[in-house]
C-alpha positions in Angstrom: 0.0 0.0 0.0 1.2 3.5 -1.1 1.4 6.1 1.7 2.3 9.6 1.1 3.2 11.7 3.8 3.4 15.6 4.0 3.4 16.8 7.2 4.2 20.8 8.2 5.2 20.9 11.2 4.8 24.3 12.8 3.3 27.2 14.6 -0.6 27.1 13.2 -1.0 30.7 12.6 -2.6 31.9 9.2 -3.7 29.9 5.9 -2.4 30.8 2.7 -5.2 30.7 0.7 -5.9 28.0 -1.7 -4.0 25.2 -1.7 -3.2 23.1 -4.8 -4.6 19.3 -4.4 -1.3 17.2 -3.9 0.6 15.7 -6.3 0.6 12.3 -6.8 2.0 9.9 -4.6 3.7 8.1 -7.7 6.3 11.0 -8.4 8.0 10.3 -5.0 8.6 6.1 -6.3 12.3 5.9 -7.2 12.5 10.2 -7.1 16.1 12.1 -6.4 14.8 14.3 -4.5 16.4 17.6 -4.3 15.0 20.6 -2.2 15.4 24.5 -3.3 14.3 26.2 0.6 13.8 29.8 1.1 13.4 32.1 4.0 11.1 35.7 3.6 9.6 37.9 6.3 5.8 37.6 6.9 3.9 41.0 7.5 3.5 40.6 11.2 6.9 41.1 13.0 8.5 38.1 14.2 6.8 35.7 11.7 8.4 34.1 8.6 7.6 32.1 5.3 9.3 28.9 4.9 8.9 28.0 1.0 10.4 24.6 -0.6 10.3 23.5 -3.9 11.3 19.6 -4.2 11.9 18.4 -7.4 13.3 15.0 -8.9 16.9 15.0 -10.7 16.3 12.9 -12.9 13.6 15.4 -14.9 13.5 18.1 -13.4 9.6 17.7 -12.2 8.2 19.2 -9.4 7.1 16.9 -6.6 6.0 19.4 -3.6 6.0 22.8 -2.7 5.4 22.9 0.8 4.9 26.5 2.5 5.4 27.2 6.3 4.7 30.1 8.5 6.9 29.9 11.4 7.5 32.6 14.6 11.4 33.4 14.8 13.3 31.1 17.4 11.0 28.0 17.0 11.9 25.0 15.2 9.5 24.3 12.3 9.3 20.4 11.0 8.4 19.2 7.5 8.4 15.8 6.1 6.8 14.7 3.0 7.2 11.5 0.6 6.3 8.1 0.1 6.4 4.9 2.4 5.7 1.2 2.4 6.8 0.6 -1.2 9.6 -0.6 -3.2 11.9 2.6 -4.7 9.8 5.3 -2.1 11.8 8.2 -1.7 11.2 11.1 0.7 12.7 14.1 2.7 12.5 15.7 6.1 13.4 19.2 7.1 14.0 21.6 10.2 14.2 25.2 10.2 14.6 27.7 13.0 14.8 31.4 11.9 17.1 33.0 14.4 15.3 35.4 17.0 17.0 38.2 15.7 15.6 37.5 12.0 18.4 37.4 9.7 19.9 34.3 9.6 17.7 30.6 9.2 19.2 27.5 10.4 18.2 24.0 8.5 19.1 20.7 8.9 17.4 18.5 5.7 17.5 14.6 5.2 16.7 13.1 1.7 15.1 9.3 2.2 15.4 5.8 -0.4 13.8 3.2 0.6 13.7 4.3 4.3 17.2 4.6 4.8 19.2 8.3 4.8 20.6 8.6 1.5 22.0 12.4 2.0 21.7 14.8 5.0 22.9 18.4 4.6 23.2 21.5 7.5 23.6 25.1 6.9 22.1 28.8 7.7 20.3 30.7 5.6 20.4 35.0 4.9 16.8 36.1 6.0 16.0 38.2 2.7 
C-alpha cells in the first residue's frame, strides 16, 4: 500500500489561501529528491515564510511545494514523501529562523527506501 506523507510541522498561525490538491503519490517512487528552501519575512513582526520547492533530478519535475509560517526562534518540522513501497523516496526538514531575523538555520535529510541517502546542514540569509 502506497502512503504519502506531507506533514508541516509548525506554529498554526494563518492559511495561505488556496492550496493546490497534492501531487501524486507516484512522483516520489524511485524520485532524487532535491529541495530548493527559502526564508522571507511575513507582515506581522516576528513571523516568517518557509517555502520549498522539491523536485526529482532525474527530470527536473516538481514533486512538492510545501509552505510554512513559522515565529522566529521555534523549530519548524516538514516531512513529505512516500512509504511502504519498493523505490519510495522522501525528505525531512527543520528550520529555526534565528530570534534576531536574519539568519535561518536547516538541517534537511533526503530518504530511499527508508534509509538516509543524504543529510545536509547550513544557515540561511533572512532576505
Amino acid at each position: 500500500m502506497k502512503r504519502l506523507a506531507l506533514a508541516l510541522l509548525s506554529i498554526p498561525l494563518v492559511a495561505f489561501g488556496q492550496t493546490a490538491p497534492p501531487p501524486s503519490p507516484d512522483l516520489w517512487i524511485g524520485a532524487h529528491p532535491a529541495v530548493a528552501l527559502s526564508v522571507t519575512p511575513y507582515t506581522t513582526p516576528d513571523l516568517y515564510v518557509v517555502s520549498a520547492v522539491v523536485t526529482d533530478l532525474r527530470n527536473d519535475t516538481v514533486i512538492a511545494k510545501p509552505v510554512m509560517l513559522v515565529k522566529a526562534g521555534a523549530p519548524a518540522r516538514l516531512e513529505a514523501g512516500v512509504e511502504g513501497v519498493p523505490n519510495a523516496s522522501g525528505f525531512r526538514m527543520q528550520v529555526t529562523v534565528a530570534r534576531d531575523g536574519k539568519t535561518a538555520a536547516f538541517k534537511s535529510e533526503v530518504k530511499a527506501n527508508g534509509e538516509t541517502v543524504a543529510a545536509q546542514a547550513g544557515t540561511l540569509a533572512v532576505l
